[in-house]
MMTF fields as JSON, N, C-alpha, C and O atoms, coordinates in Angstrom:
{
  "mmtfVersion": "1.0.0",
  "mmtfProducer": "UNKNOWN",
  "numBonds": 455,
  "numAtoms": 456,
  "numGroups": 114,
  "numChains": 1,
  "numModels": 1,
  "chainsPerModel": [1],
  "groupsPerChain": [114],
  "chainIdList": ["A"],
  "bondAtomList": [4, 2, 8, 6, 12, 10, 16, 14, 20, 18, 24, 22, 28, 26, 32, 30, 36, 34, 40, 38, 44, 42, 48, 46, 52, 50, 56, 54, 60, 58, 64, 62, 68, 66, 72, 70, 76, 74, 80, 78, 84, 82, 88, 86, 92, 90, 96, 94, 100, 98, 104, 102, 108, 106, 112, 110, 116, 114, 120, 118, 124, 122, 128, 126, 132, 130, 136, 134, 140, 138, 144, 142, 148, 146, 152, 150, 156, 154, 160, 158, 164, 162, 168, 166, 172, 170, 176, 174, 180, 178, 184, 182, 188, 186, 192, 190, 196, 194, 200, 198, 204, 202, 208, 206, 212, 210, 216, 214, 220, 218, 224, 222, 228, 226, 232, 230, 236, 234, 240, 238, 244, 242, 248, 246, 252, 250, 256, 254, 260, 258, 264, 262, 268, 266, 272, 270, 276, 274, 280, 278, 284, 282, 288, 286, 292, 290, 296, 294, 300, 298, 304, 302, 308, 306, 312, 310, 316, 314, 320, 318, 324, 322, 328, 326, 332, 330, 336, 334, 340, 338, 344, 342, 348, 346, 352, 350, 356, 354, 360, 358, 364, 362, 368, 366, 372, 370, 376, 374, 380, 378, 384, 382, 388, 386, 392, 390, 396, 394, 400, 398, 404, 402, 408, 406, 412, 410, 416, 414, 420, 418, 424, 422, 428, 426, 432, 430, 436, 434, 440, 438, 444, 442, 448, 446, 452, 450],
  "bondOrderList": [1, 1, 1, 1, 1, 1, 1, 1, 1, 1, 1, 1, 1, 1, 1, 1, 1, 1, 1, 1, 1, 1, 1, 1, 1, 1, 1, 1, 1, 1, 1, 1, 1, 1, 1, 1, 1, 1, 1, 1, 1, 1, 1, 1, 1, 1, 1, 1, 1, 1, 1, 1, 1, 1, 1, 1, 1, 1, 1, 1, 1, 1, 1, 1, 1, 1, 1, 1, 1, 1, 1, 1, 1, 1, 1, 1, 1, 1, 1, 1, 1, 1, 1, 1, 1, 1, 1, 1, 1, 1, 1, 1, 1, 1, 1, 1, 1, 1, 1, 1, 1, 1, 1, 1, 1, 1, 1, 1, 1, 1, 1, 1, 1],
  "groupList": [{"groupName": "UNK", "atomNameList": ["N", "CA", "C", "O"], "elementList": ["N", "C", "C", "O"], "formalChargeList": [0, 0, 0, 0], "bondAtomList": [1, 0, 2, 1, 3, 2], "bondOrderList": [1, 1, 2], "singleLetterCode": "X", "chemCompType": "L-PEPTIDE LINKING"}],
  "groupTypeList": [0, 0, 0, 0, 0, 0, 0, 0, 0, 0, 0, 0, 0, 0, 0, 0, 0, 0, 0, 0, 0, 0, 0, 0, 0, 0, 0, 0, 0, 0, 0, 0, 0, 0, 0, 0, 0, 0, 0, 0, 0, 0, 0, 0, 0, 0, 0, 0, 0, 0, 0, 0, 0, 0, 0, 0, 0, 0, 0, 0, 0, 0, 0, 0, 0, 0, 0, 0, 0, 0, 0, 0, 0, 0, 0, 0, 0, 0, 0, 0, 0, 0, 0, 0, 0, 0, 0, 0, 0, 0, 0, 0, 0, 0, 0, 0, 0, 0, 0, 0, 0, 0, 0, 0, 0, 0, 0, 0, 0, 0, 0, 0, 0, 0],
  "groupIdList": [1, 2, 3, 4, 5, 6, 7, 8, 9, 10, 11, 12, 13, 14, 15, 16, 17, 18, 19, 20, 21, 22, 23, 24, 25, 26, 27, 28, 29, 30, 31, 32, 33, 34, 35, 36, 37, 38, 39, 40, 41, 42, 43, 44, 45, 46, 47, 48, 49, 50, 51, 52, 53, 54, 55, 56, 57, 58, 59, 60, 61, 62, 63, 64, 65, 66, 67, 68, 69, 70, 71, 72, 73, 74, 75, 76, 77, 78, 79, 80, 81, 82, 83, 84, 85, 86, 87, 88, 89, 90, 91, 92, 93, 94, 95, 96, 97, 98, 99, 100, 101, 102, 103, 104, 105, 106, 107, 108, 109, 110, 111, 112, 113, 114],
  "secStructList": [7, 6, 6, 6, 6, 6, 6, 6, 2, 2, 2, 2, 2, 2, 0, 0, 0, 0, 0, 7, 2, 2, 2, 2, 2, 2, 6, 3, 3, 3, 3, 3, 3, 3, 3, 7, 1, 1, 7, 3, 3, 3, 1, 2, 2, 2, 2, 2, 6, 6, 6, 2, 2, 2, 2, 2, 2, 3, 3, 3, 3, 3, 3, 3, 3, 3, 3, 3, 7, 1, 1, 7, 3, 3, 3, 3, 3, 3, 3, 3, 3, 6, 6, 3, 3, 3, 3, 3, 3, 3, 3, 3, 7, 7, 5, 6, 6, 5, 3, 3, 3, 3, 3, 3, 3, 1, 7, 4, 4, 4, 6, 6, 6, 7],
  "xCoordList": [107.551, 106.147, 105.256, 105.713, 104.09, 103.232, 102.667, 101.965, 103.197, 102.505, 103.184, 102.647, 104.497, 104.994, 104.376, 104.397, 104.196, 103.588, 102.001, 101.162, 101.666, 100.396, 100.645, 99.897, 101.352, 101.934, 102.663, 103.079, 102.889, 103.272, 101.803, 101.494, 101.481, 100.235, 99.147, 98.61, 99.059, 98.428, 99.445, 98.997, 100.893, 101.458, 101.559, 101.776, 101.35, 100.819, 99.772, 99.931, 98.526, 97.385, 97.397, 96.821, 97.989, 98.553, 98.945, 98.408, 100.577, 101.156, 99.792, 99.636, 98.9, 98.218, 97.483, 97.341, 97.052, 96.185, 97.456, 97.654, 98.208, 99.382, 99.659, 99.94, 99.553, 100.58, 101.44, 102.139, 102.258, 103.288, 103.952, 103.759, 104.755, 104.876, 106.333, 106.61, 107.213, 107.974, 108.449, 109.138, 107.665, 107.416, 106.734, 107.161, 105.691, 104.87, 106.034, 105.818, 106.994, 107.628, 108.53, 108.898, 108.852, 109.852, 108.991, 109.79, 108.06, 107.433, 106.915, 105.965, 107.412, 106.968, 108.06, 109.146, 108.085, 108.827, 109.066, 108.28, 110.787, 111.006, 109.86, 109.341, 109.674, 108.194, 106.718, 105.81, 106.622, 104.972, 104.274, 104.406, 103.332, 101.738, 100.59, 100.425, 99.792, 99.307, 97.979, 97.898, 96.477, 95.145, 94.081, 93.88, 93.3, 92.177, 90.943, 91.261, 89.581, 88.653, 88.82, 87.682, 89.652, 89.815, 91.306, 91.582, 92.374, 93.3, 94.764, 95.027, 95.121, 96.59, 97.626, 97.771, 98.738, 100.117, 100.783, 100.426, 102.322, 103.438, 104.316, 104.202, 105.996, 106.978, 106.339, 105.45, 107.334, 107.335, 106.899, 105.897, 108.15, 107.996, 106.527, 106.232, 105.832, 104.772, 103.524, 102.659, 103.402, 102.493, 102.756, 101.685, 103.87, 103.886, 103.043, 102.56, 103.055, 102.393, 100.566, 99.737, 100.476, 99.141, 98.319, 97.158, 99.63, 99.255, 99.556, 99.292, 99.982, 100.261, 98.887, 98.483, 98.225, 96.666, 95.519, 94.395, 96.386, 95.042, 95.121, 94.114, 96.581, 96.829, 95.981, 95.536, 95.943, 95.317, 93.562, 92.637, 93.49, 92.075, 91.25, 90.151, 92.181, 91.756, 91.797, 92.443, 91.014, 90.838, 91.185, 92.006, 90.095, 90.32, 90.178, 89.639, 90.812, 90.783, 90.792, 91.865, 89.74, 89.333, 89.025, 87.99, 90.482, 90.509, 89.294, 89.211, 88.03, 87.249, 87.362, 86.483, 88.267, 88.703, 90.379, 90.945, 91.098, 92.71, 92.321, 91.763, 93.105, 93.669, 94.979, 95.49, 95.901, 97.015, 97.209, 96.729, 98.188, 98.366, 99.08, 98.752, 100.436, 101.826, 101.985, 102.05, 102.011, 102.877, 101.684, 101.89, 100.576, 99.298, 98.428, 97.745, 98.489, 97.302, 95.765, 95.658, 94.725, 93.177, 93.264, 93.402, 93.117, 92.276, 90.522, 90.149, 89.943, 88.419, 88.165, 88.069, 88.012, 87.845, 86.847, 86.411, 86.5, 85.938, 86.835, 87.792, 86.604, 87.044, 86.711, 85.853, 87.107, 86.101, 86.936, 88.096, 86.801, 87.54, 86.316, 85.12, 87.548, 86.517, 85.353, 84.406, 85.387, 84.069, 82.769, 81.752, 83.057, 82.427, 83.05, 84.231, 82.047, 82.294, 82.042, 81.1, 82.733, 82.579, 83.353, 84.399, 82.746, 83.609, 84.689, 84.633, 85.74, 86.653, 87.298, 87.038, 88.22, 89.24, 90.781, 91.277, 91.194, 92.948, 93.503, 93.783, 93.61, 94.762, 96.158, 96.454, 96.714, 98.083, 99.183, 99.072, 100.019, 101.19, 102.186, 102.799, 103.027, 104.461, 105.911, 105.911, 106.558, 108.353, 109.304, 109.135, 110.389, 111.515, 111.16, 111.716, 110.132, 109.642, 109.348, 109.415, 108.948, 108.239, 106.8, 106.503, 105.932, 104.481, 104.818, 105.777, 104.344, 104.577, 103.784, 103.77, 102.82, 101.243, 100.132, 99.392, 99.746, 98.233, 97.394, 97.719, 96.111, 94.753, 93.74, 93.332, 93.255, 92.44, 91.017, 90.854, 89.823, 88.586, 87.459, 87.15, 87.051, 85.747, 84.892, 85.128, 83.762, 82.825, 83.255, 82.538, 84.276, 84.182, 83.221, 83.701, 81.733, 80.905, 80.268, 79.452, 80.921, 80.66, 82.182, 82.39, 83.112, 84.366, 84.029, 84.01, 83.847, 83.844, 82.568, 82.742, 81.562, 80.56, 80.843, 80.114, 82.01, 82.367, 83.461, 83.689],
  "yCoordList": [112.599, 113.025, 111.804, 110.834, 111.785, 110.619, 110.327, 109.412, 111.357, 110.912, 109.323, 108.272, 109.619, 108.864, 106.961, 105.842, 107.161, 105.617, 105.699, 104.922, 106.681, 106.61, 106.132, 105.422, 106.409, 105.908, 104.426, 103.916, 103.634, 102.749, 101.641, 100.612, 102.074, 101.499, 101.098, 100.039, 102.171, 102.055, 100.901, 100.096, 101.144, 100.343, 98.623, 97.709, 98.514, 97.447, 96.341, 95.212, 97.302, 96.722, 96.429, 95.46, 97.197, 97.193, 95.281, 94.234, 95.977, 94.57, 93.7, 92.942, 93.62, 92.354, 91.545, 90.333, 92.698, 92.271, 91.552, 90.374, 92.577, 91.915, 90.315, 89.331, 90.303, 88.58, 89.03, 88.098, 90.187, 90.424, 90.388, 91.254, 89.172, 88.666, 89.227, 89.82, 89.101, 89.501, 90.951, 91.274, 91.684, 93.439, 93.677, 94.599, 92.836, 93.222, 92.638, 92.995, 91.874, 91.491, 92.49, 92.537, 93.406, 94.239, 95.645, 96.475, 95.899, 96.557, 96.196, 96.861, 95.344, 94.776, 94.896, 94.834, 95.076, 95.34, 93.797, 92.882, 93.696, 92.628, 91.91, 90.795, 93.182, 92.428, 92.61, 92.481, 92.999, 93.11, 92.261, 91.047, 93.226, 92.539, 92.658, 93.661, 91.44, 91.39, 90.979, 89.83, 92.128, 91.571, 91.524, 92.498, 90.105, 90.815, 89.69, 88.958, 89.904, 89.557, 87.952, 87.49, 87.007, 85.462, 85.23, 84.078, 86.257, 85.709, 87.143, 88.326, 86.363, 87.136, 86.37, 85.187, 87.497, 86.584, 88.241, 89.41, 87.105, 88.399, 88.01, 86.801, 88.806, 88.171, 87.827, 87.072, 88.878, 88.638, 86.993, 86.504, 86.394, 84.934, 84.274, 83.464, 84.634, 84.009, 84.676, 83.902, 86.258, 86.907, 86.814, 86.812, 86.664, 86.981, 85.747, 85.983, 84.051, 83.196, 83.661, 83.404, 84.525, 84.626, 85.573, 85.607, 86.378, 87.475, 87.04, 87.597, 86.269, 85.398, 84.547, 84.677, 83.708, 83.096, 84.487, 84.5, 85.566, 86.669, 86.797, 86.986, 86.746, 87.021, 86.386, 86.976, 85.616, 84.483, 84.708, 84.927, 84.569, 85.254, 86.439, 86.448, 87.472, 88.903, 88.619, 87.722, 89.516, 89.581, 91.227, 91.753, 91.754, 93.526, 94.357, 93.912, 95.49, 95.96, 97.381, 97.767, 98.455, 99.876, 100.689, 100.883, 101.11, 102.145, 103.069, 103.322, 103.752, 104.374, 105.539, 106.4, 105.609, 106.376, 106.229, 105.136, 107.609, 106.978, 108.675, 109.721, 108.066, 108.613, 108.666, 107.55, 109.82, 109.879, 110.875, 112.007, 110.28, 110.873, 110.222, 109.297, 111.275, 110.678, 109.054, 108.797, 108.217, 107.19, 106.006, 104.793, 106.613, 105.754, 105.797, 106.803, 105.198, 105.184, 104.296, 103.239, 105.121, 104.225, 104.542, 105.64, 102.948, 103.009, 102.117, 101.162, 103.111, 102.13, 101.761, 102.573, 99.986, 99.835, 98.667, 97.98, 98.519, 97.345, 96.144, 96.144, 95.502, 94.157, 93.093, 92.45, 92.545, 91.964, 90.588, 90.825, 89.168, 88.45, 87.344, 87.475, 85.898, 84.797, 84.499, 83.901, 84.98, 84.992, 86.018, 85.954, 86.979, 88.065, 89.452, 89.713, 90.188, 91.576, 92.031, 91.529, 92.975, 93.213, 94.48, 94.895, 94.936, 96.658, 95.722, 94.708, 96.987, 96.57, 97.511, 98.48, 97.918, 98.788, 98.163, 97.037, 99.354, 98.723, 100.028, 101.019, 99.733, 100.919, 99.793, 98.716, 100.901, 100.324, 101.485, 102.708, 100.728, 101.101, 101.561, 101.299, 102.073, 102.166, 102.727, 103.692, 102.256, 102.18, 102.247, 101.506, 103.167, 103.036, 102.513, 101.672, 103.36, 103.339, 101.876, 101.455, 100.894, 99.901, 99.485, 100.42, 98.51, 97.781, 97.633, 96.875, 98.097, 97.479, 97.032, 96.278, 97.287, 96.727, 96.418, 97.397, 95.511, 95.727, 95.56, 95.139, 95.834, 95.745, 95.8, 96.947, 95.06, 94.56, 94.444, 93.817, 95.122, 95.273, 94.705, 95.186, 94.02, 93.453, 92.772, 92.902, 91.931, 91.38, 89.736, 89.199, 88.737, 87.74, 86.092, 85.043, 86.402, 85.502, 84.696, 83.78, 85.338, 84.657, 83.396, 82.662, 83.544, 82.913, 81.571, 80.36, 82.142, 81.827, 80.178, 78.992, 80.726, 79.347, 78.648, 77.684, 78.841, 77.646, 76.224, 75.302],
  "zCoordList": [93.85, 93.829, 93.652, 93.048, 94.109, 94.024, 92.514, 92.084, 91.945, 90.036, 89.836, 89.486, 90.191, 89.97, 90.7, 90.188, 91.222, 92.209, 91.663, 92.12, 90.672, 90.353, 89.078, 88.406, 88.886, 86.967, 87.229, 86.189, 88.475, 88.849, 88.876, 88.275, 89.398, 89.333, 88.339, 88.017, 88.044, 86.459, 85.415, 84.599, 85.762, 84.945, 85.363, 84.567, 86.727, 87.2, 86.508, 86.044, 86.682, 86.077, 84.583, 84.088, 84.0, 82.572, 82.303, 81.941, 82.909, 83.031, 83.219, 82.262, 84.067, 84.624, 83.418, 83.256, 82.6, 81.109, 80.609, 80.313, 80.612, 78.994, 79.707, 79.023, 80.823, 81.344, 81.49, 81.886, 81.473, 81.578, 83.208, 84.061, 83.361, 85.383, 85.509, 86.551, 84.614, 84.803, 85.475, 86.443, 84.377, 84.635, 86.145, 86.84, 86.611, 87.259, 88.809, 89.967, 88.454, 89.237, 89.895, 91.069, 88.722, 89.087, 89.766, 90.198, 89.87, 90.24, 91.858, 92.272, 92.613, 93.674, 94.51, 93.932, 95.917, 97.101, 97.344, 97.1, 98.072, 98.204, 99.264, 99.219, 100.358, 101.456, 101.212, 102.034, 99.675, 99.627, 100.45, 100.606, 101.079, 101.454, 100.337, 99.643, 100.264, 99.358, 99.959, 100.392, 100.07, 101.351, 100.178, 99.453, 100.026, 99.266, 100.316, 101.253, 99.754, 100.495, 100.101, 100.175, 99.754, 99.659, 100.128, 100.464, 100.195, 100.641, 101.259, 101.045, 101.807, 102.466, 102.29, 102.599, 101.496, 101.446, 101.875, 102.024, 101.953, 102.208, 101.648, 101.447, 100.91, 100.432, 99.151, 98.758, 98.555, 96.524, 96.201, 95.679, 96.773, 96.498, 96.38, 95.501, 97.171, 97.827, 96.945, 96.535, 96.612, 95.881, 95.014, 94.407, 93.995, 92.754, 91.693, 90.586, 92.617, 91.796, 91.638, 90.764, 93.071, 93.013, 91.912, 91.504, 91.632, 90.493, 89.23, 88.164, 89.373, 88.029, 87.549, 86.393, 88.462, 88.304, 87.98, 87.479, 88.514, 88.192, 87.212, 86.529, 86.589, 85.381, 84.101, 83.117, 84.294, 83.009, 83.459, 82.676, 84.975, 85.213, 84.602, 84.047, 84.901, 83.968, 82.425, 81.882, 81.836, 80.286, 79.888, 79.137, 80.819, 80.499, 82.305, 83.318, 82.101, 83.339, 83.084, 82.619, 83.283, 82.673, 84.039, 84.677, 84.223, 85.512, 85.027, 83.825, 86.226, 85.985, 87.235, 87.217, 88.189, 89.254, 89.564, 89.597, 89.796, 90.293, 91.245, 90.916, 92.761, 93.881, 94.133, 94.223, 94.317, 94.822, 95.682, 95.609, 96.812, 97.953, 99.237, 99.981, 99.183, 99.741, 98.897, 97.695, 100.032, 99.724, 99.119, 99.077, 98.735, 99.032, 96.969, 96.772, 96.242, 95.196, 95.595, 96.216, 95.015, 95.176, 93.716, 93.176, 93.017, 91.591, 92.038, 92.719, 91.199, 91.294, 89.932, 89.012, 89.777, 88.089, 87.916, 88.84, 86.406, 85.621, 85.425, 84.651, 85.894, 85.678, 85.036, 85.641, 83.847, 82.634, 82.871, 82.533, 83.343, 83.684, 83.094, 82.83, 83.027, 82.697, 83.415, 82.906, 84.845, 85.25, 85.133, 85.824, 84.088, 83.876, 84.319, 84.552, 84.368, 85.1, 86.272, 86.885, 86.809, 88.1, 88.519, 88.021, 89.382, 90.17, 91.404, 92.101, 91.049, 92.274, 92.768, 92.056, 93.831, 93.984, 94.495, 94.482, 94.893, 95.015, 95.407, 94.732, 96.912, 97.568, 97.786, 98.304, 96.995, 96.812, 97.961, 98.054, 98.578, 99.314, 98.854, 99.889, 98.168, 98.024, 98.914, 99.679, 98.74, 99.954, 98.816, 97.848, 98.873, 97.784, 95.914, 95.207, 95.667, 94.123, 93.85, 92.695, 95.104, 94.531, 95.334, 96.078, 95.411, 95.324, 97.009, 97.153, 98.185, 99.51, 99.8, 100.774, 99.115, 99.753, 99.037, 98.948, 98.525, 97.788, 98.608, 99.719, 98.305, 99.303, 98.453, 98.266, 97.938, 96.912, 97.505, 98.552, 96.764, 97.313, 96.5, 95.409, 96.86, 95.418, 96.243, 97.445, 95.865, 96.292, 96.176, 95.331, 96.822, 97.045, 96.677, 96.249, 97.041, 96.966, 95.837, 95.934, 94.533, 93.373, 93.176, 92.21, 94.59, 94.298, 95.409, 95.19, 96.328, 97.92, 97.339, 97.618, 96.62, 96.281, 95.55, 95.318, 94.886, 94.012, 94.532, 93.748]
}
C-alpha cells in the first residue's frame, strides 16, 4: 500500500534533519534519479554526497502537505536552513520499497546569485 512509501518519505526528511546519511542511504534505489531546479544526478553513488551537503544545509524541515498515490508521494514543506526560510515540494518515486526518484521543487535564485 502506498502508506507505506509515504511513511518512507517522511522518514527520509526526518533522516535529513538528524544527518542521519547512512539511514537515508538505505532508503534509496540502487538507480535513484535525483532533479531539483540547480542540479541532476543519477546512481546512489553520485546522489547520496549531494544529500549529504543538504544535510548540514538543512536545520528544520515541517511537512505542511503529504500526497499519496500508487507508486508516487508529494510532500509540500518549510524549510528552515542556514540560508533562512523557504517553501518547497518533493514528488518522490518509489520501485521495490525504495527512493527511485526525487524531484525537488523550490525557488533556486537566492542560490543561482551567489
Amino acid at each position: 500500500m502506498t502508506n507505506k512509501n509515504l511513511d518512507m518519505a517522511l522518514n527520509y526528511y526526518s533522516f535529513i534533519v538528524q544527518k542521519k546519511i547512512n539511514e537515508i542511504e538505505k532508503l534509496l534505489h540502487p538507480d535513484v534519479e535525483f532533479i531539483s531546479p540547480i542540479k541532476a544526478l543519477n546512481g546512489k553513488e553520485n546522489v547520496t554526497p549531494w544529500i549529504a551537503d543538504y544535510c548540514n544545509f538543512a536545520q528544520e524541515i515541517e511537512v505542511r502537505a503529504k500526497f499519496s498515490h500508487d507508486d508516487q508521494v508529494m510532500l509540500a514543506f518549510d524549510l528552515t536552513s542556514v540560508a533562512g526560510k523557504s517553501r518547497a515540494a518533493v514528488l518522490m518515486t518509489f520501485l521495490n520499497q525504495s527512493i527511485k526518484k526525487i524531484e525537488l521543487f523550490f525557488d533556486a535564485s537566492p542560490f543561482l546569485n551567489k
